[in-house]
C-alpha positions as CSV (number, residue, x, y, z in Angstrom):
1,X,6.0,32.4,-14.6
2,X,8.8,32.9,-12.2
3,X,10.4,30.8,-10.0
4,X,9.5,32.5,-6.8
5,X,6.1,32.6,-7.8
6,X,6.0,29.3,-8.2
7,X,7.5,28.2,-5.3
8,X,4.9,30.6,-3.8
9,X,1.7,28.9,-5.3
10,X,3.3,25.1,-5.3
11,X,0.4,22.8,-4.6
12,X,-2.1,24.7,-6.2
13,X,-4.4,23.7,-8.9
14,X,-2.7,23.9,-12.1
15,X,-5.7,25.9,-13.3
16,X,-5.4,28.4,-10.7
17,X,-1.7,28.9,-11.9
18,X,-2.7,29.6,-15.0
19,X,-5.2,32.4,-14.0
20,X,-2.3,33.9,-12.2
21,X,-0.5,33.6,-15.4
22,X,-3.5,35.4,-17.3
23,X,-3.8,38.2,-15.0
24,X,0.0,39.2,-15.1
25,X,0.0,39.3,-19.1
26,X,-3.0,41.6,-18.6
27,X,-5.5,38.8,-20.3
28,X,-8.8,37.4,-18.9
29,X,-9.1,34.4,-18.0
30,X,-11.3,33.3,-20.7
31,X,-9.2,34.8,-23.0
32,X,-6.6,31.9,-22.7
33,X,-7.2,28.4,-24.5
34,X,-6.5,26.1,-21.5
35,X,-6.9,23.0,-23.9
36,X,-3.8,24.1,-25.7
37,X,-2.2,25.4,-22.9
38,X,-1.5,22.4,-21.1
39,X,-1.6,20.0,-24.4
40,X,1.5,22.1,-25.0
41,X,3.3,21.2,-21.8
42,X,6.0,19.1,-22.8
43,X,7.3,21.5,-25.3
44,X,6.7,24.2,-22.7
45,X,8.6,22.6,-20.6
46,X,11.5,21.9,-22.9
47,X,11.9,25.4,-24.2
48,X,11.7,27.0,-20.8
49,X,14.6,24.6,-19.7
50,X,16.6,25.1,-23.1
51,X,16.3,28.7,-23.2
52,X,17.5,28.8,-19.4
53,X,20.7,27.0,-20.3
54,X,21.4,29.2,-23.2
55,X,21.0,32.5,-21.6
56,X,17.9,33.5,-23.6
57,X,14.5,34.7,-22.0
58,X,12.4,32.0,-21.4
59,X,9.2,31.1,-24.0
60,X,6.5,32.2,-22.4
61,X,3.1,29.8,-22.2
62,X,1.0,32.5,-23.9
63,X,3.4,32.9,-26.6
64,X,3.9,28.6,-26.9
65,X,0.2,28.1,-27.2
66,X,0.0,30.8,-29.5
67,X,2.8,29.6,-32.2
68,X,2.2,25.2,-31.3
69,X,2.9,23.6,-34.9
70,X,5.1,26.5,-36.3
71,X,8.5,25.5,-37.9
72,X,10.9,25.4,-34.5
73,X,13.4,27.9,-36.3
74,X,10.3,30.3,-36.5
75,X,10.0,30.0,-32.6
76,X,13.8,30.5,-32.2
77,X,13.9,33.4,-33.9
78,X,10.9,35.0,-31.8
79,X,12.8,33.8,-28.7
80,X,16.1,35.6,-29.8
81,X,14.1,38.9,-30.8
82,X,12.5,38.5,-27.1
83,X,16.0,38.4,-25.5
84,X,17.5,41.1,-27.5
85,X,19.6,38.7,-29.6
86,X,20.0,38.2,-33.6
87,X,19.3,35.5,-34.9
88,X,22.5,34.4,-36.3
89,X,24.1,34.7,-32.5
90,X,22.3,32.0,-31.5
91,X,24.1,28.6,-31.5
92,X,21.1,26.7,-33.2
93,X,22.4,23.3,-33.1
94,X,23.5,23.6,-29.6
95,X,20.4,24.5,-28.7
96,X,18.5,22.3,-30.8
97,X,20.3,19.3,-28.9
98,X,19.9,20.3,-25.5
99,X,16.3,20.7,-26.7
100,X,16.0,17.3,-28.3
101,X,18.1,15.6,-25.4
102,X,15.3,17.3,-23.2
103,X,12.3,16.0,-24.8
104,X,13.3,13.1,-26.5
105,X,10.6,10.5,-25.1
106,X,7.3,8.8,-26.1
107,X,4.1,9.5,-25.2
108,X,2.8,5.9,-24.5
109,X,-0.8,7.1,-26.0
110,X,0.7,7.9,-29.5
111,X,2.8,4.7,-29.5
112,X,0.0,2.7,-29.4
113,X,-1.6,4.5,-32.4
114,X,1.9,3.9,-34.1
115,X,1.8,-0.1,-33.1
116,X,-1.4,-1.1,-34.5
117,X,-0.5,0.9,-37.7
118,X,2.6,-1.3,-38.1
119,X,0.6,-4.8,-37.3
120,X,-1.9,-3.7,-39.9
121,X,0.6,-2.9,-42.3
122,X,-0.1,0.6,-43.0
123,X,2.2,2.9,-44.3
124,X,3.2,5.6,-42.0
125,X,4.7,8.9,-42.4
126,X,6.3,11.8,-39.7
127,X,5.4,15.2,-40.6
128,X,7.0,17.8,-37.9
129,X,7.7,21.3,-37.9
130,X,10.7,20.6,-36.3
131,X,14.2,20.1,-38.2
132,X,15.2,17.1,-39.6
133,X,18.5,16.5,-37.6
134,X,16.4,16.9,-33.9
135,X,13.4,14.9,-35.4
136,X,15.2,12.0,-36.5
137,X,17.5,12.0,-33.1
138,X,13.8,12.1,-30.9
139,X,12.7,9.1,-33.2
140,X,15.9,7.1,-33.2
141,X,16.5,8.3,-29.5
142,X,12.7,6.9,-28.9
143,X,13.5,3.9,-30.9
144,X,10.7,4.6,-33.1
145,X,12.1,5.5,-36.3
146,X,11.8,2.1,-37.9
147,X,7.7,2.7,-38.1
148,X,7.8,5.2,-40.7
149,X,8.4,5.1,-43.8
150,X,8.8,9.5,-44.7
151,X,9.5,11.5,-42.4
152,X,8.7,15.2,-43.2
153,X,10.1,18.1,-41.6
154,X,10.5,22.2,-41.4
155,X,13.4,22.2,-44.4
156,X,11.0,20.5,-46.6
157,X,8.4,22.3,-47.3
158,X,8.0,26.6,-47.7
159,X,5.0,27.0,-45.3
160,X,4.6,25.1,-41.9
161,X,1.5,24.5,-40.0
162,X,-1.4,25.3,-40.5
163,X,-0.5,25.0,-44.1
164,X,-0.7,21.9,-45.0
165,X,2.2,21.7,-47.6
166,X,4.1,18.9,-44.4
167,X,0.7,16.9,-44.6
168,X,0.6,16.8,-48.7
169,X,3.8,15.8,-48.8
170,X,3.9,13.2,-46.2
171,X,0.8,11.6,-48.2
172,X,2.9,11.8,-51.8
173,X,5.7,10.4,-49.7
174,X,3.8,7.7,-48.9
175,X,1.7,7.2,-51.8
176,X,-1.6,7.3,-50.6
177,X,-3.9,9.8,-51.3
178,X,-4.9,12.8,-49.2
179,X,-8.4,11.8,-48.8
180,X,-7.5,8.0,-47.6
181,X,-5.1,9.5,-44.9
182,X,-5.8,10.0,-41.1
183,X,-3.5,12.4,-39.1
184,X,-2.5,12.9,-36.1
185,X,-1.7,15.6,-34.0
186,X,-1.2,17.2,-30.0
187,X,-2.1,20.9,-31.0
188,X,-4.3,23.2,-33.1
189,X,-2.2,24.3,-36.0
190,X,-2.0,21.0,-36.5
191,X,-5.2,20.3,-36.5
192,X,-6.0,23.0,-38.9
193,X,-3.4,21.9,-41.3
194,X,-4.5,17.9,-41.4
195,X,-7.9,19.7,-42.3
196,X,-6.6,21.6,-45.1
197,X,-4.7,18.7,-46.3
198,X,-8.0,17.4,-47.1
199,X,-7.3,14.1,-45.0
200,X,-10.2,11.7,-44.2
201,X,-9.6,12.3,-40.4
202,X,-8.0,14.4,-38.2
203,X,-7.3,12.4,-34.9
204,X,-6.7,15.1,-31.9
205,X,-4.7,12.6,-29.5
206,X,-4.5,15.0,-26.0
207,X,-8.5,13.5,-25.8
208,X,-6.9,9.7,-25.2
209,X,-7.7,7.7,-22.2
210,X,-3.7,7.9,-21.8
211,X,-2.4,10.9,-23.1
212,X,-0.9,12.6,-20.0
213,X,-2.4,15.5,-18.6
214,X,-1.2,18.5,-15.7
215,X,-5.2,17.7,-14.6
């Protein structure tokens, strides 16, 4: 979306912007998962804003719903392609940073998933497709780090979401069996993969009381 468009439709329903959206990448409305679309905001948000301050095309929403839980060096590289760029002339760890800077915050819903795991004394792992030097600065950055004991990320493992090789090895990690672990997660490759990690539950958080929602 640009921004004269959306300074043209400012104050309408979010849904209705997202029609618009539809209609000018030639896709029905139906066609476009509006759960995942705006459970994906945040990121959205941040890789529109990053990609603007490094000169690249911005991510588009289809293409962020489409690709939520890939490895975030997967996503750069489509974003590069997309603004005529190879990959290797993009400053990832400047990018990365202003990224991580951008979106570095808590979303109070998860927290409190987080806290009563602590005070019950479960172990508790991390597993993001995300790299390990931006993950750990959004947890320390957040002040949550201390809560987990693993944290797994993008460099670890050969195939991201929705494999489940981040989920398997978060549960090794931890020592706990994939069948006594819960996961979870703010979008559907994740989803998939906690599945196909075989974990006794697969908790979709965007459905809590408190998770924060565009409607």
């Amino acid at each position: 979306m640009t921004a004269e468009l959306m300074v043209e439709l400012a104050g309408k329903p979010v849904h209705e912007l997202l029609d618009v959206v539809a209609e000018q990448s030639g896709k029905a409305s139906h066609q476009v998962d509006r759960l995942a679309f705006f459970d994906t905001k945040g990121r959205f948000y941040a890789w529109q804003h990053t990609c603007a301050v490094h000169g690249l095309t911005p991510m588009t929403a289809e293409l962020m719903v489409e690709l939520a839980g890939k490895p975030v060096h997967e996503l750069l590289d489509v974003v590069a392609e997309q603004s005529g760029k190879a990959s290797h002339q993009v400053d990832r760890l400047a990018f990365f940073d202003t990224k991580g800077r951008f979106y570095a915050q808590v979303i109070e819903a998860t927290l409190d998933i987080v806290r009563a795991g602590a005070a019950a004394g479960l172990p508790m792992a991390v597993a993001s497709g995300g790299s390990r030097a931006h993950v750990v600065q959004g947890l320390t950055e957040t002040g949550i780090l201390h809560y987990f004991q693993a944290v797994v990320c993008a460099e670890d493992v050969t195939n991201g979401k929705p494999a489940p090789d981040g989920f398997l090895l978060a549960a090794k990690k931890l020592g706990v069996a994939p069948e006594f672990c819960v996961g979870y997660e703010d979008a559907k490759l994740g989803m998939e993969a906690i599945a196909a990690a075989g974990f006794m539950a697969a908790v979709d958080v965007t459905v809590l009381p408190n998770y924060p929602h565009l409607v």
